[in-house]
C-alpha positions as CSV (number, residue, x, y, z in Angstrom):
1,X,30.4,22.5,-96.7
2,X,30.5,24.3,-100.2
3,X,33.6,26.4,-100.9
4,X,31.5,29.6,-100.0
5,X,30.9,28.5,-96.4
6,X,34.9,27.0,-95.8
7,X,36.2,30.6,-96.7
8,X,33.8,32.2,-94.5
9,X,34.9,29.6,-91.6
10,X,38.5,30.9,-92.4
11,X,38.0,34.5,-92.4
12,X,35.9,34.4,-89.3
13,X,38.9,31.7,-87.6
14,X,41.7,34.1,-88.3
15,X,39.9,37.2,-87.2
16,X,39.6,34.8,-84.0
17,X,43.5,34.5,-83.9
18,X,44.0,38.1,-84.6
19,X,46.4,40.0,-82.6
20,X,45.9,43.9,-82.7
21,X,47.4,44.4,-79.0
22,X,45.8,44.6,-75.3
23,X,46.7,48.0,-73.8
24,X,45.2,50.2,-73.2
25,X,42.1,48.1,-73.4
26,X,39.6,51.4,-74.3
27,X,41.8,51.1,-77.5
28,X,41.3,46.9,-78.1
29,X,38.2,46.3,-76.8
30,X,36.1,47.9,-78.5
31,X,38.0,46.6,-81.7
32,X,37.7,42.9,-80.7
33,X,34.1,43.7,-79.8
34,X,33.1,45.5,-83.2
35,X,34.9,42.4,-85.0
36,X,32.9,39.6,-83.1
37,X,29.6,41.1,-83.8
38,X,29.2,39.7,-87.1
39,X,28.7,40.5,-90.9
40,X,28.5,38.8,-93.9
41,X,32.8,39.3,-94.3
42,X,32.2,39.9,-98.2
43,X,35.2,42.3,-98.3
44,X,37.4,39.8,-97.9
45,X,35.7,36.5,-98.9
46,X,35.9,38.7,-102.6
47,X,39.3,39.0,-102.1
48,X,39.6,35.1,-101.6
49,X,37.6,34.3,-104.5
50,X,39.2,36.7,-107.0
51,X,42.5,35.4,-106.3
52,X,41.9,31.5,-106.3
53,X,40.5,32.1,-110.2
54,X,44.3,32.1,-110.5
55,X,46.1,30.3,-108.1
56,X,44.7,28.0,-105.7
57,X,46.5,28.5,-102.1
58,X,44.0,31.2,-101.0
59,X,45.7,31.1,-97.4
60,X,48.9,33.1,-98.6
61,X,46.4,36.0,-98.7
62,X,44.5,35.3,-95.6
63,X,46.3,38.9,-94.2
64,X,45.6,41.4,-96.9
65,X,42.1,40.0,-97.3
66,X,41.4,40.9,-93.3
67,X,42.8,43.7,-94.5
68,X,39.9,44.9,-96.1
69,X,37.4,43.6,-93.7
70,X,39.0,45.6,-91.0
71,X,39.3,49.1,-93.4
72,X,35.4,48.1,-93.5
73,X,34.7,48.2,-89.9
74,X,36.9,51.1,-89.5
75,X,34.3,53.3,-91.9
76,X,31.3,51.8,-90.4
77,X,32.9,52.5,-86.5
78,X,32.8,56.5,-88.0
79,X,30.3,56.2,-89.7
80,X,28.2,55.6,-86.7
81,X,29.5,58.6,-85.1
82,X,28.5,60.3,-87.6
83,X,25.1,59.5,-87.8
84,X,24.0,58.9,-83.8
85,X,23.4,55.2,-84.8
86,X,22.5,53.2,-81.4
87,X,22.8,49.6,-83.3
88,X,24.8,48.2,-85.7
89,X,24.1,43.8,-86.5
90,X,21.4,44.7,-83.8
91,X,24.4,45.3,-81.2
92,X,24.9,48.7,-79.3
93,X,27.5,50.9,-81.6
94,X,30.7,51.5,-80.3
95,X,30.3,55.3,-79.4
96,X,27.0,54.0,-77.1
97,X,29.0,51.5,-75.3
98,X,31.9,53.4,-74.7
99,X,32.1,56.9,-76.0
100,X,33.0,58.9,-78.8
101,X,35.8,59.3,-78.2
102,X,36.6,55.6,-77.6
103,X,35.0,55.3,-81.1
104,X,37.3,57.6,-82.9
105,X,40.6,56.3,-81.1
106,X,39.4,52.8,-81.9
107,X,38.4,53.3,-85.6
108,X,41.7,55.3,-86.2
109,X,44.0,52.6,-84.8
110,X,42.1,50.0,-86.7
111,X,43.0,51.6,-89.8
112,X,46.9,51.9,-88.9
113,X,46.2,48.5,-88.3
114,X,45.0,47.9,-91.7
115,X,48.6,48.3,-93.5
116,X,50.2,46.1,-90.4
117,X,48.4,43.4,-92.1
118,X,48.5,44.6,-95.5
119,X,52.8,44.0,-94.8
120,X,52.4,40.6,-95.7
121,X,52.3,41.1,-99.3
122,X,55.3,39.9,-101.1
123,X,57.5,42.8,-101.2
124,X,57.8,43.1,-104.8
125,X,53.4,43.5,-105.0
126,X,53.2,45.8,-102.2
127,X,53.7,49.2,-103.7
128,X,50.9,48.4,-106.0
129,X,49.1,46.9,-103.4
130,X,48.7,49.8,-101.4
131,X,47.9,52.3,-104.3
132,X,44.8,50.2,-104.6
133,X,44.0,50.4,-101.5
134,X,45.1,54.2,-100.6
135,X,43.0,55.4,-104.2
136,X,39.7,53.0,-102.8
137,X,40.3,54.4,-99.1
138,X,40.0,58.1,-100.3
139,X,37.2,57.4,-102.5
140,X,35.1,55.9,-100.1
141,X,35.9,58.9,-97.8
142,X,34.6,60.9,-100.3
143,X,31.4,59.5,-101.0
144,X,30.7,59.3,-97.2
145,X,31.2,63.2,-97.4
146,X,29.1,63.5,-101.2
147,X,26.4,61.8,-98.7
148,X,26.7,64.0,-96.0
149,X,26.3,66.9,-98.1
150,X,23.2,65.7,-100.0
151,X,21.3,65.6,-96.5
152,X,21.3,69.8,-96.4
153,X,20.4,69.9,-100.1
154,X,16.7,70.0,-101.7
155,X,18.0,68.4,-104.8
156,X,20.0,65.9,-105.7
157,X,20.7,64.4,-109.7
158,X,20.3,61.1,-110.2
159,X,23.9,60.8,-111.4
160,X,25.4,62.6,-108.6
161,X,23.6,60.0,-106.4
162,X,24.7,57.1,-108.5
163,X,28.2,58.5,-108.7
164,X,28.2,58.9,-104.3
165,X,27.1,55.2,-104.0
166,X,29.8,54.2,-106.1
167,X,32.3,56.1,-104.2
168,X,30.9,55.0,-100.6
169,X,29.5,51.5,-101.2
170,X,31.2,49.8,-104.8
171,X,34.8,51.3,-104.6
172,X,35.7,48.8,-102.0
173,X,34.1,45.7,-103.7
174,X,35.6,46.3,-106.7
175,X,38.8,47.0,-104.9
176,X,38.7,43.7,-102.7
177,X,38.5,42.0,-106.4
178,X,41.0,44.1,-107.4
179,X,44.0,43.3,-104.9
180,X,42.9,39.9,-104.8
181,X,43.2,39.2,-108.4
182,X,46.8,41.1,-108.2
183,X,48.2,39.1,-105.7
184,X,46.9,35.9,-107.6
185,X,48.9,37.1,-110.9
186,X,45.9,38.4,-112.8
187,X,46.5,40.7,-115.9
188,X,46.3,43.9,-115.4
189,X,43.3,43.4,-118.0
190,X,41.7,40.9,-115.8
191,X,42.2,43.1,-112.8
192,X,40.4,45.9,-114.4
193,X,37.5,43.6,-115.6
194,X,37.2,42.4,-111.6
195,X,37.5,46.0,-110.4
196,X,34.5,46.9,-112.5
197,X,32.4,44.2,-111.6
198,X,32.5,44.4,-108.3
199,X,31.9,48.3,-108.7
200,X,28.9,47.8,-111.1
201,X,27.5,45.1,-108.7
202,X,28.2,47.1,-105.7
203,X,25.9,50.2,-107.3
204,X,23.2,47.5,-108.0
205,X,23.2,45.8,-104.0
206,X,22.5,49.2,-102.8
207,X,19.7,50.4,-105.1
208,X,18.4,46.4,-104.3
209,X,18.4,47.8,-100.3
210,X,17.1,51.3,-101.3
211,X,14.3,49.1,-102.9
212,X,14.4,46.9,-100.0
213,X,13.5,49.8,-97.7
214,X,10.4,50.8,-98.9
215,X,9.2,47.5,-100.4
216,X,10.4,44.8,-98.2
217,X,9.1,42.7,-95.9
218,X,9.4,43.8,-92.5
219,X,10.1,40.7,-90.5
220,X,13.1,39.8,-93.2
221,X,14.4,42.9,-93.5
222,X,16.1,43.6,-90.1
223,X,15.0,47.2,-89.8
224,X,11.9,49.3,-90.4
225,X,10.8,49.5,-93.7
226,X,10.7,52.9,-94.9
227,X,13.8,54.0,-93.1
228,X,14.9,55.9,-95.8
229,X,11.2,57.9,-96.4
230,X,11.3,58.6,-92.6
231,X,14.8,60.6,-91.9
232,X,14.1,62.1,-95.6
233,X,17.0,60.2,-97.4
234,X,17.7,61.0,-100.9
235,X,17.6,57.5,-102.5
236,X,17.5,56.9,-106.6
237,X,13.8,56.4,-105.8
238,X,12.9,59.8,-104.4
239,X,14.7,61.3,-106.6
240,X,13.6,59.9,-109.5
241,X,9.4,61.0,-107.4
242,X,10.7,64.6,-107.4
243,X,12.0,65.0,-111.0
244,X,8.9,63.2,-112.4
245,X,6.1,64.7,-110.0
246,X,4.1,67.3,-111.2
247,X,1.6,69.7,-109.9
248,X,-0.5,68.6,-106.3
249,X,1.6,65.3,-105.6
250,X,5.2,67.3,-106.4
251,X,3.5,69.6,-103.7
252,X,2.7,66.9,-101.5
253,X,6.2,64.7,-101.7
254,X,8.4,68.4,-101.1
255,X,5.8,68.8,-97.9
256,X,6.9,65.1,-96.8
257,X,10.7,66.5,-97.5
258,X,10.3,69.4,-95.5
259,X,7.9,68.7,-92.4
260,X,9.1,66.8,-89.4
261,X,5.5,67.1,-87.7
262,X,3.9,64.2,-89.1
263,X,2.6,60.3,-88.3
264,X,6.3,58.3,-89.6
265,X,3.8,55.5,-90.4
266,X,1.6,57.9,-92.3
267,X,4.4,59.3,-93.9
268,X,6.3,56.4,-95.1
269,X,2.2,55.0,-96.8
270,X,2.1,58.9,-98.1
271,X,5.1,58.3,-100.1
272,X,4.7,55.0,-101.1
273,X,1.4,55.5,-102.8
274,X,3.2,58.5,-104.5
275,X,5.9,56.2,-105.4
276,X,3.6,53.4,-107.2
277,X,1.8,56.4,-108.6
278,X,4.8,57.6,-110.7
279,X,6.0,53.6,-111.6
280,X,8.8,54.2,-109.6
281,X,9.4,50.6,-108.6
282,X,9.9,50.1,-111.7
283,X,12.0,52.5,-112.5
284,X,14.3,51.4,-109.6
285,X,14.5,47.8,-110.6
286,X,15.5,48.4,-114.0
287,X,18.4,51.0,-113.2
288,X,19.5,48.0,-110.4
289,X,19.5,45.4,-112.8
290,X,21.2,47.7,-115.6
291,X,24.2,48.0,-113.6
292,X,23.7,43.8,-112.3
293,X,24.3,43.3,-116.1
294,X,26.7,45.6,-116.4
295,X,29.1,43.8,-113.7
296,X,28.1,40.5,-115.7
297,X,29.5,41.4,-118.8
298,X,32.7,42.3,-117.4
299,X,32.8,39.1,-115.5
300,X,32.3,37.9,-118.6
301,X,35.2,39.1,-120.3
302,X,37.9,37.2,-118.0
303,X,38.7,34.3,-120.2
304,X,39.2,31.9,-117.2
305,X,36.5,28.9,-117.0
306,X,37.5,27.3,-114.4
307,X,35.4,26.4,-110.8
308,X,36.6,29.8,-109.1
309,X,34.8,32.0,-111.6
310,X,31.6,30.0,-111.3
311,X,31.7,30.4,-107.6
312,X,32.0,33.9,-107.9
313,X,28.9,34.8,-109.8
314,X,26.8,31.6,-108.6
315,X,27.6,33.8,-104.9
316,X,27.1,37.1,-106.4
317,X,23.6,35.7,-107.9
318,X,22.5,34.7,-104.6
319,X,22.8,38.1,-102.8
320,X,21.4,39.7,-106.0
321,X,18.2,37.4,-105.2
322,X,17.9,37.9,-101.3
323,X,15.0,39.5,-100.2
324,X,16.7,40.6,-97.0
């Protein structure tokens, strides 16, 4: 078992263990239940990771590092709401199973429950420990609204999208590197480097899955590929069709924008062929691996060589190569 796999099996054993309470069980259940169903826990397995570059006894922050996997579940829990999702890790969603309201009780006691565990930090580290997290916490609020608001807009810049992915997505990578790296005695240098490359690496994951959607293979991908063509989402790659499109085919993708009458299959090959058309691909993959190299170089920087560093971007490599 490589050290990537016995961090997992303790993250996933102490979420187990975890007591959040038991009454009344509308409240826990569905808490317990949105825990169990999974995920690839990379909140707090960074966390882990970022700390033991520094010290080694990774299970003094066992608490703040669920921490963040719980503030995780908590946005995903609303943001399901939000969007009507029926699945989430190919389970029903929370509001389906129970309701709504059940959802919103749920998510909001998970995130009181998020600085119960984050009051295991050594006293003198907690202020600071919070105003990571409290800074992260709005931010991500605030992309999920920046992406709310870009679904009632024709237009959207490509740096106001890259700039709401940060917010939404990154934020709480580079944050989970963050705090770990803290609480393992880090620099405040070395905490900044770690912040940015998990936020650089963050941007470039989700460009990787807006690529993904239109361009991945359908039986590794877990959901329908063209996702994102079909409810009219305003990925780096449509907007980068719209500003470069010109004459008949800018006429043609704002018609795909607009209409709802229309074949999803033949919609989601429409746009595609516009998309290779324009290079856009291309276009994508290059902006993805800017920011990949980005979060390099700041990795980089940390003048630490030792086995924990290695780890890190040995596992940050192999999610940057999935093809799922």
């Amino acid at each position: 078992m490589n050290k990537i796999e016995r961090f997992q099996q303790l993250i996933n054993q102490e979420i187990e263990i975890l007591k959040l309470g038991s009454e009344p069980v509308e409240v826990y259940d569905p808490i317990y239940y949105m825990l169990s169903i999974g995920g690839k826990r990379l909140r707090p397995l960074l966390v882990l990771l970022a700390y033991e570059i520094f010290k080694s006894d990774v299970k003094r922050v066992i608490h703040p590092a669920l921490a963040v996997e719980l503030f995780h579940n908590f946005t995903l829990v609303h943001d399901d709401i939000m969007d009507k999702a029926p699945l989430r890790r190919g389970k029903q969603t929370i509001h389906e199973k129970w309701s709504p309201n059940v959802a919103i009780l749920s998510g909001d006691v998970m995130f009181v429950k998020v600085y119960q565990l984050l009051q295991s930090v050594e006293p003198d580290k907690l202020p600071h420990s919070l105003n990571l997290f409290n800074t992260c916490a709005v931010e991500v609020c605030e992309g999920q609204q920046l992406d709310l608001n870009f679904e009632t807009r024709d237009k959207v810049s490509e740096e106001e999208y890259l700039e709401m992915i940060r917010l939404k997505t990154a934020v709480l990578l580079g944050c989970s590197l963050n705090l770990g790296a803290y609480l393992g005695g880090a620099s405040e240098r070395e905490c900044q480097l770690l912040k940015e490359f998990g936020e650089n690496i963050g941007v470039g994951f989700q460009l990787k899955d807006d690529i993904l959607d239109v361009y991945g293979d359908k039986d590794k991908f877990g959901k329908q590929v063209g996702g994102d063509i079909i409810a009219n989402k305003k990925t780096l790659l449509f907007i980068k069709a719209q500003e470069m499109a010109r004459g008949a085919v800018k006429k043609e993708l704002n018609n795909y924008l607009n209409t709802t009458e229309i074949d999803p299959v033949k919609k989601v090959e429409a746009v595609t062929n516009i998309y290779n058309s324009l290079g856009i691909k291309q276009f994508a993959e290059s902006k993805m691996d800017e920011y990949f190299d980005k979060g390099f170089n700041k990795l980089e920087q940390i003048e630490s060589c030792n086995e924990s560093k290695s780890t890190l971007k040995e596992f940050t490599n192999f999610l940057i190569n999935r093809d799922h």
